[in-house]
C-alpha positions in Angstrom: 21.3 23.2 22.6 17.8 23.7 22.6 15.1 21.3 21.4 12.8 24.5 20.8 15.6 26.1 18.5 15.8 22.6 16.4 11.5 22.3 15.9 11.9 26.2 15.2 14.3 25.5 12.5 12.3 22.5 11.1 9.0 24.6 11.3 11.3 26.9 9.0 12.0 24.4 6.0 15.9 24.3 7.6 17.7 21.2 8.2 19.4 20.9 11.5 22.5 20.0 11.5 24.5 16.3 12.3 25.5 17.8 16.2 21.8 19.0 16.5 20.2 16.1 15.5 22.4 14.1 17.6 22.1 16.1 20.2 18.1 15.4 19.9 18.4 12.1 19.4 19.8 11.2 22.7 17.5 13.8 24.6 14.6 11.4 23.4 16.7 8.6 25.2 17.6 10.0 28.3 14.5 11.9 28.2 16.0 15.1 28.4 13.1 15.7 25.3 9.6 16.0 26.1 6.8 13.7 24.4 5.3 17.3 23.5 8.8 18.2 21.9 9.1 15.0 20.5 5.2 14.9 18.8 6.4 18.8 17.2 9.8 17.4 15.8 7.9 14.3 14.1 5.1 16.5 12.8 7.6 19.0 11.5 10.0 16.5 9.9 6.5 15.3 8.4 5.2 17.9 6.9 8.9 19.4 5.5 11.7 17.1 3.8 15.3 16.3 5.4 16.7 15.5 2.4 19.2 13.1 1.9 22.2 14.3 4.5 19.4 14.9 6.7 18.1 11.7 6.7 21.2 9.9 7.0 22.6 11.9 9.9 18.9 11.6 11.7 19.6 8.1 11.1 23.5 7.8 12.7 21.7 10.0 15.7 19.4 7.3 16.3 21.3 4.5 15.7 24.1 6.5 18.5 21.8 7.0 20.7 22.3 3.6 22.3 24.9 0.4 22.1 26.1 -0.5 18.1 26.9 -3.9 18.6 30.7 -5.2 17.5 31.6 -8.8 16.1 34.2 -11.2 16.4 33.5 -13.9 13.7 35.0 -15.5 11.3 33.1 -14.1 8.4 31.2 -11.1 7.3 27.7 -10.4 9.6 25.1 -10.1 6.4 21.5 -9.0 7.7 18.3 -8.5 5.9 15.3 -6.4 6.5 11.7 -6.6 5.5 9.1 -3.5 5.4 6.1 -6.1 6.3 3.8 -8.2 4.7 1.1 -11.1 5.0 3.2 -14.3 5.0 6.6 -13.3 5.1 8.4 -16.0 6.8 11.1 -15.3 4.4 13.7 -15.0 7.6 13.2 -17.9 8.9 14.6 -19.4 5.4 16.9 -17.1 4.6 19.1 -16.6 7.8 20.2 -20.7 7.8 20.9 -20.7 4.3 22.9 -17.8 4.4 24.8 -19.5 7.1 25.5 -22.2 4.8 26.7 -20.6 2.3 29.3 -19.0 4.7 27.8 -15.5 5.8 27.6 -15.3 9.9 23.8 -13.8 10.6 23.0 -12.2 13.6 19.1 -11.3 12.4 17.3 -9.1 15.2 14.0 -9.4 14.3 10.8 -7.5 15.2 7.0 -8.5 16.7 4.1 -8.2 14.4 2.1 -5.0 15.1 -0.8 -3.8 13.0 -2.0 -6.4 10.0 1.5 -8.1 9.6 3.3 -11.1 11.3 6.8 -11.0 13.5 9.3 -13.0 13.1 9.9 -13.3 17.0 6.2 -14.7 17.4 6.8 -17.1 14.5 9.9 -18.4 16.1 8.5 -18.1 19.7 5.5 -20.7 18.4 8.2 -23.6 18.7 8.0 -25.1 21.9 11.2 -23.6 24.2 12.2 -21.3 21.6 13.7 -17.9 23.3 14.7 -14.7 21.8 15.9 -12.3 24.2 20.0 -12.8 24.5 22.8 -10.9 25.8 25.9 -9.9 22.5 27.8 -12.3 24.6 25.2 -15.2 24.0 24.6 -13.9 20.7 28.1 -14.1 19.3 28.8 -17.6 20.6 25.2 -19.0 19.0 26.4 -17.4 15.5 29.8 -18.4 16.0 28.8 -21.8 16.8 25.9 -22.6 14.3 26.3 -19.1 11.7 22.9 -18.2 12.0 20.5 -16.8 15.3 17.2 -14.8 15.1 16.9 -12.3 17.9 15.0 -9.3 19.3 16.4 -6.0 20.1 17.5 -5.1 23.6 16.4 -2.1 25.0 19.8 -0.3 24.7 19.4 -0.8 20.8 18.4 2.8 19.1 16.3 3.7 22.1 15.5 7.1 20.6 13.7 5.1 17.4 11.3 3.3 20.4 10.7 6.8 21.9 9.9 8.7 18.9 8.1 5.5 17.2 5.6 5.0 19.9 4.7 9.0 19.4 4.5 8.4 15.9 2.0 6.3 16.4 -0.2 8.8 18.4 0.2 11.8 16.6 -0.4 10.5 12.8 3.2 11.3 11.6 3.9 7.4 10.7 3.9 7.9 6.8 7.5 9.8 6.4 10.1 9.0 4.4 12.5 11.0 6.3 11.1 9.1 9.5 10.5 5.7 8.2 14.2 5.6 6.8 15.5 6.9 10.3 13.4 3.9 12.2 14.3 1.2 10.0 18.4 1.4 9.5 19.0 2.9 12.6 18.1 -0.6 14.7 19.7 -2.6 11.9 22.4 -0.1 11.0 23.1 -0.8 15.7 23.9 -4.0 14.3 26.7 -3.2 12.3 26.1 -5.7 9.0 29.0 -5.7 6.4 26.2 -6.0 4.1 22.5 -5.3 4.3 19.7 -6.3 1.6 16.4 -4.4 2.4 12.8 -6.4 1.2 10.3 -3.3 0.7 6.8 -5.0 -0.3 4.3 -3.0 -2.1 0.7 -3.6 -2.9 -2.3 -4.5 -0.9 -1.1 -6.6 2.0 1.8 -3.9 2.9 2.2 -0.6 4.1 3.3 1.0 0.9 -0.1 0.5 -1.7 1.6 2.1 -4.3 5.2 0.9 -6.7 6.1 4.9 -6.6 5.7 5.0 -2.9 8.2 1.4 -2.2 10.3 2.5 -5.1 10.9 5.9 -3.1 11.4 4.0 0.4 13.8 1.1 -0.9 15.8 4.3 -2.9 16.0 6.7 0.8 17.2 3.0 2.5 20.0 1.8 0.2 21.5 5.7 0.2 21.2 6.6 4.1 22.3 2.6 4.6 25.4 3.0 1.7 26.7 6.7 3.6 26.5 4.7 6.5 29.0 2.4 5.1 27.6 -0.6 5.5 26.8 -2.5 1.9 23.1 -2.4 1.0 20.8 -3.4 -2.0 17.1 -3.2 -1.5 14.7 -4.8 -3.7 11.2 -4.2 -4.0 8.8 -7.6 -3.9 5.2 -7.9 -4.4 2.4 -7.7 -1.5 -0.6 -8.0 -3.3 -1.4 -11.5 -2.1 0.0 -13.5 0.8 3.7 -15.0 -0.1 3.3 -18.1 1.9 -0.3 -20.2 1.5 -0.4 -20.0 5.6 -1.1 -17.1 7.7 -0.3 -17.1 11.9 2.4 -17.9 13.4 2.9 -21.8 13.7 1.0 -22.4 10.4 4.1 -20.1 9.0 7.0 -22.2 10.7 5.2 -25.3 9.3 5.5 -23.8 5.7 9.0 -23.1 6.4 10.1 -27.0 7.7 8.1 -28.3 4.4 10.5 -26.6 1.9 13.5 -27.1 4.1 12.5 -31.0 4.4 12.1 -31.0 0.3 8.3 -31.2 0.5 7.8 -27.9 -0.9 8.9 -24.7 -3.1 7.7 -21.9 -4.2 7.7 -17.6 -4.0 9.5 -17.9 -0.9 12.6 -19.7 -2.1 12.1 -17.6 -4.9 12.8 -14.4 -2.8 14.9 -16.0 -0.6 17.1 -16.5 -3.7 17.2 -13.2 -4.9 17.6 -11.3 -1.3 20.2 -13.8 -0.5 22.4 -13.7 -3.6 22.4 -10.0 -3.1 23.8 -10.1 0.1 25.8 -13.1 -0.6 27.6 -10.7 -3.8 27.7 -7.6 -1.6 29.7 -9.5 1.0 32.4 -11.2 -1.2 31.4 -14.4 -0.9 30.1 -14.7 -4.3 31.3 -13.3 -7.7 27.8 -11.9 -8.3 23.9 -12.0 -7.4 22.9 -14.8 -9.9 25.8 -17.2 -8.4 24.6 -16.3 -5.1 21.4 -17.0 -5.2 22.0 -20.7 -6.9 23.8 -21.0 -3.6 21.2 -20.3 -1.6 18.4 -22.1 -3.2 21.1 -25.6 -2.9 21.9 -24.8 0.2 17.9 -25.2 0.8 17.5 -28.2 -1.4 20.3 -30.4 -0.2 19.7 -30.1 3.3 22.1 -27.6 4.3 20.1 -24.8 5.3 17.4 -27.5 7.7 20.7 -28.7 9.6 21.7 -25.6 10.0 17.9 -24.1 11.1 17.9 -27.0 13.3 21.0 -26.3 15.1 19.5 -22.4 15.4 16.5 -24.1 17.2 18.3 -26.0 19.7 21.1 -23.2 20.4 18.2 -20.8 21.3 16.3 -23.2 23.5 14.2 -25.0 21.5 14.0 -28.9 20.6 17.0 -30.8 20.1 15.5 -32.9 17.1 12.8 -30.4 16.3 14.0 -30.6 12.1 13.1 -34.7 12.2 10.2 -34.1 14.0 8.8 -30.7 13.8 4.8 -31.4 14.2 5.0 -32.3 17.8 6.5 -29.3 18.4 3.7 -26.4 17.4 0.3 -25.7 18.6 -2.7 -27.1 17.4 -5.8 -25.2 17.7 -9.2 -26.4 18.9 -10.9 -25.5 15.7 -10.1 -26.4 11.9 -13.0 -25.5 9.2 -12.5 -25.4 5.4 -14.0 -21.9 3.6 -15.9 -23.6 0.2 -16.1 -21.8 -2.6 -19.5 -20.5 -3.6 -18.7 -20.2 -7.9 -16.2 -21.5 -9.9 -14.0 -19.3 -11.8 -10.2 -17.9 -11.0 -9.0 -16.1 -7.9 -9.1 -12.2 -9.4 -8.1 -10.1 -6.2 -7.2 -11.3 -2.6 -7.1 -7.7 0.0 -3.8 -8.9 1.8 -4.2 -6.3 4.5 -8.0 -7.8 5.2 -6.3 -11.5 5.0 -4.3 -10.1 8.1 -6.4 -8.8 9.7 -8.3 -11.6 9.9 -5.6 -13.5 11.3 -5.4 -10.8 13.8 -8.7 -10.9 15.1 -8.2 -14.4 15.5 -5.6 -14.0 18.2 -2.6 -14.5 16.0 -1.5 -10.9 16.5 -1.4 -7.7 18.2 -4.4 -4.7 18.0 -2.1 -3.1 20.6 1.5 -4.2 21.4 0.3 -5.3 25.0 -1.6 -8.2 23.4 -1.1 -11.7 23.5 -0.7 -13.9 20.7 -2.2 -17.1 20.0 0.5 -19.2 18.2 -2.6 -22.1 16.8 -4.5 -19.9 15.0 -4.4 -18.7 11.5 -5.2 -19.3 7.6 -4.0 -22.6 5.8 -4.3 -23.4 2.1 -4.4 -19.9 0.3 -4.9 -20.4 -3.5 -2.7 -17.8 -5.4 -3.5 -14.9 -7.9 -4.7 -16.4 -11.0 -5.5 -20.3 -9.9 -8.4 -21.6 -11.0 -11.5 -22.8 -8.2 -14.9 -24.7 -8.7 -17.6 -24.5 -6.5 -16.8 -26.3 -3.8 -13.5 -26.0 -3.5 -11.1 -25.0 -0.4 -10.5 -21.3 -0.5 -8.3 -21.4 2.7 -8.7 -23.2 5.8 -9.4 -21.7 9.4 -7.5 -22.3 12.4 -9.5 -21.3 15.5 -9.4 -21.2 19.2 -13.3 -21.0 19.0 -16.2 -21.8 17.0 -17.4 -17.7 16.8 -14.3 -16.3 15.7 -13.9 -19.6 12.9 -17.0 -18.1 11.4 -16.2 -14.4 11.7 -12.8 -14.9 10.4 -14.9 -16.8 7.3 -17.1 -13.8 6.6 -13.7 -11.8 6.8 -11.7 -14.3 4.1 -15.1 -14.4 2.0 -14.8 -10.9 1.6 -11.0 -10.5 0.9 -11.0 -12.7 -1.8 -13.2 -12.4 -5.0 -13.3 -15.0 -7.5 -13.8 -14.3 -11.0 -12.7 -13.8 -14.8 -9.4 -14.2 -14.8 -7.2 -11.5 -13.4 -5.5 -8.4 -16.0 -2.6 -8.7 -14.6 -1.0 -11.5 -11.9 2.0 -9.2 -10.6 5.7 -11.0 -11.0 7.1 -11.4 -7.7 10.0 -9.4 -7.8 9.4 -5.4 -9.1 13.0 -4.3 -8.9 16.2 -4.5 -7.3 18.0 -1.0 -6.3 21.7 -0.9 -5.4 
C-alpha cells in the first residue's frame, strides 16, 4: 500500500478501507509514515468525515498498532474515561469503590496537558507513589487489592502518540473522527468488559458547547460498542470546578476527606452515576440506580478508603497513608486568602482561566517536558450560585513564591465575577447515552 494513495482518497471525500487504515496505522508506529504524511492524513480526515465504520475501524487500527493487554482475574476489568476538566479527581474515587463493589479496575490514566489536571500527577503527589508497571505487575496489584491507577507503556496504541503529537502542531486537534480514534483506542488496548466515558462540557473543558459533548459522547459509545466492549458515556458539567481544590496534592486531599467521612458532594455525586453504569453494564448489578447506591456505600462505610489504601501501598506509596494522609503531601511555601471585594452571589467562574492559573503556578504542563509542582494550587472554591460578602474567601492560593501568589490572584479575580444571582446554575449531570 501506499500512504499517498490513502491521503489521495481522503482528499477525495472517500473512506479508506479497514486493511488501509490499518495498514497506516502501523506505518505511523514503525515509522514507515512520514510526519509530512502523517500532518496530510490528520488535516484530511479534519476537514472530511469518516463516518461511523470509518471511525471505528481508524480506531481498531490504532488500538492494533501496539500490545492489547489480556486479563486473568476473577471478575470483569470495568474502566472509565474522562474528556478533561478543572477538578476532576473523580478516578481517584471511583476506581476503589468500584473495586469494592466487585469490579477488578486496571485504570491507565493520563498526565495533565493544556488547562486540565492528570491523574498520574495527582497520584504521583503522594510520597513514593509510582505509576509505570509491567501487565505482570499490573495484574498481580488488581488481583491483589481490585483496583491500580497506571500510565500507558509505550507499546500501548503507539500510532495515537505519533499522530497526537502532530495533531498538536498542525491545528487538526478538534475532530470527531480523530478525537474518537485517540481516546478508545488506548482504553479500547486495555480490553474493559465495560467502559463508561465522562465527556465534560462547558467552560472549564474542551468541548464549550452541549451539541459539541453530546456529539463526542454519541461517536465514543458507538465506535467503543462495535468494538465490543460495553460502553455508556454520560455527559457532566464543566462550567465550574467539580472539586473546591485545584493542583495536584490539594486534589488527593479532597479525595481522603470524603473517603474518611469528612466530606461529600458533586464528586460522589458523579462517581455514583459513572459507577452504577459500569457496575449495570458489567453484571454486577441489576441496573444503574442499584449500582450507584453501591458505590456511594461503598464510599461511606469505609470500603472504598481500605481499598484506596491498599492501592497506595501496592504501588509504592505509604503503608498507613489512609490514617494519616497529611504527612504525606507537599506543602507549599506560600498560602494567601483571595477576599472578596462586594458582596453578592458567585454568577460565572471561567473554568479554563481557573486552570490556567493553577498552571502558571507550576501545577501543570505549558509543554509536556515541564515539571510539575505537586504544592501548589487553588483551595476553597465557592460554587455557582453561593452567596459571598465582602470579605469573604473566594479561594485560597497555594504558592511556591510570593510573585506568582499575586499573579495567580489577579488571574482568579478575573475568572470569577460575583453578582446578581446566576439565570441558570447548570445540574451536574446533562445526559447519559448508551
Amino acid at each position: 500500500m501506499d500512504a499517498r494513495a490513502i491521503i489521495a482518497k481522503l482528499r477525495h471525500r472517500q473512506v479508506p478501507d479497514a486493511a488501509e487504515l490499518r495498514w497506516f496505522a502501523q506505518g505511523l508506529a514503525d515509522g514507515t509514515v512520514t510526519d509530512a504524511q502523517a500532518g496530510a492524513f490528520a488535516m484530511a480526515v479534519c476537514m472530511g468525515d469518516l463516518g461511523e465504520a470509518g471511525r471505528g475501524a481508524l480506531t481498531l487500527a490504532m488500538r492494533d498498532s501496539g500490545d492489547v493487554l489480556r486479563w486473568t482475574l476473577d471478575g470483569p476489568v470495568i474502566d472509565k474515561h474522562s474528556t478533561g476538566g478543572i477538578g476532576d479527581c473523580v478516578s481517584l474515587l471511583l476506581a476503589p469503590a468500584l473495586a469494592a463493589c466487585g469490579g477488578c479496575v486496571p485504570m491507565i490514566s493520563g498526565r495533565g496537558l493544556g488547562h486540565t489536571g492528570g491523574t498520574l500527577d495527582k497520584l504521583e503527589a503522594i510520597a513514593g507513589v509510582s505509576t509505570g508497571f509491567s501487565q505482570e505487575r499490573l495484574t498481580e496489584i488488581v488481583s491483589q487489592v481490585g483496583c491500580a491507577i497506571v500510565g500507558a507503556t509505550a507499546r500501548i496504541a503507539p500510532a495515537d502518540k505519533r499522530l497526537y503529537a502532530i495533531r498538536d502542531v498542525t491545528a487538526t486537534v478538534e475532530s470527531l473522527d480523530l478525537i474518537t480514534a485517540s481516546i478508545l483506542s488506548k482504553k479500547l488496548a486495555a480490553s474493559p468488559d465495560a467502559l463508561v466515558l465522562d465527556v465534560k462540557v462547558g467552560s472549564g473543558a474542551f468541548m464549550k458547547t452541549r451539541q459539541e459533548a453530546s456529539a463526542l459522547a454519541a461517536a465514543l459509545v458507538t465506535a467503543a460498542n462495535a468494538a465490543g466492549c460495553k460502553s455508556s458515556a454520560i455527559v457532566s458539567d464543566m462550567n465550574q470546578p467539580l472539586a473546591p481544590a485545584l493542583g495536584n496534592a490539594l486534589e488527593v486531599a479532597e479525595i481522603m476527606k470524603i473517603l474518611t467521612g469528612q466530606r461529600e458532594g458533586p464528586l460522589v455525586q458523579l462517581a455514583a452515576a459513572l459507577g452504577g453504569v459500569l457496575l449495570a453494564r458489567s453484571g454486577l448489578v441489576d441496573d444503574v440506580q442499584a449500582g450507584a447506591d453501591r458505590v456511594v456505600a461503598a464510599i461511606r462505610d469505609g470500603r472504598a478508603a481500605e481499598r484506596f489504601g491498599k492501592m497506595i501501598a501496592a504501588q509504592g506509596g505509604p503503608l498507613a497513608f489512609v490514617e494519616h494522609w497529611q504527612r504525606f503531601l507537599p506543602e507549599p511555601n506560600v498560602i494567601r486568602e483571595i477576599a472578596a471585594r462586594e458582596d453578592g452571589y458567585i454568577a460565572e467562574m471561567d473554568g479554563e482561566a481557573l486552570g490556567l492559573a493553577v498552571v502558571a503556578l507550576g501545577g501543570g504542563r505549558q509543554v509536556e517536558s515541564d515539571v510539575v509542582d505537586p504544592a501548589v494550587g487553588l483551595s476553597g472554591l465557592l460554587r455557582l450560585g453561593e452567596r459571598v460578602t465582602r470579605g469573604q474567601p473566594l479561594a485560597v492560593i497555594h504558592a511556591a513564591r510570593e510573585d506568582a501568589a499575586q499573579r495567580a490572584e489577579a488571574a482568579v479575580r478575573k475568572a470569577i465575577r460575583i453578582g446578581a444571582w446566576p439565570e441558570a446554575v447548570p445540574d451536574l449531570i446533562h445526559e447519559r447515552i448508551g
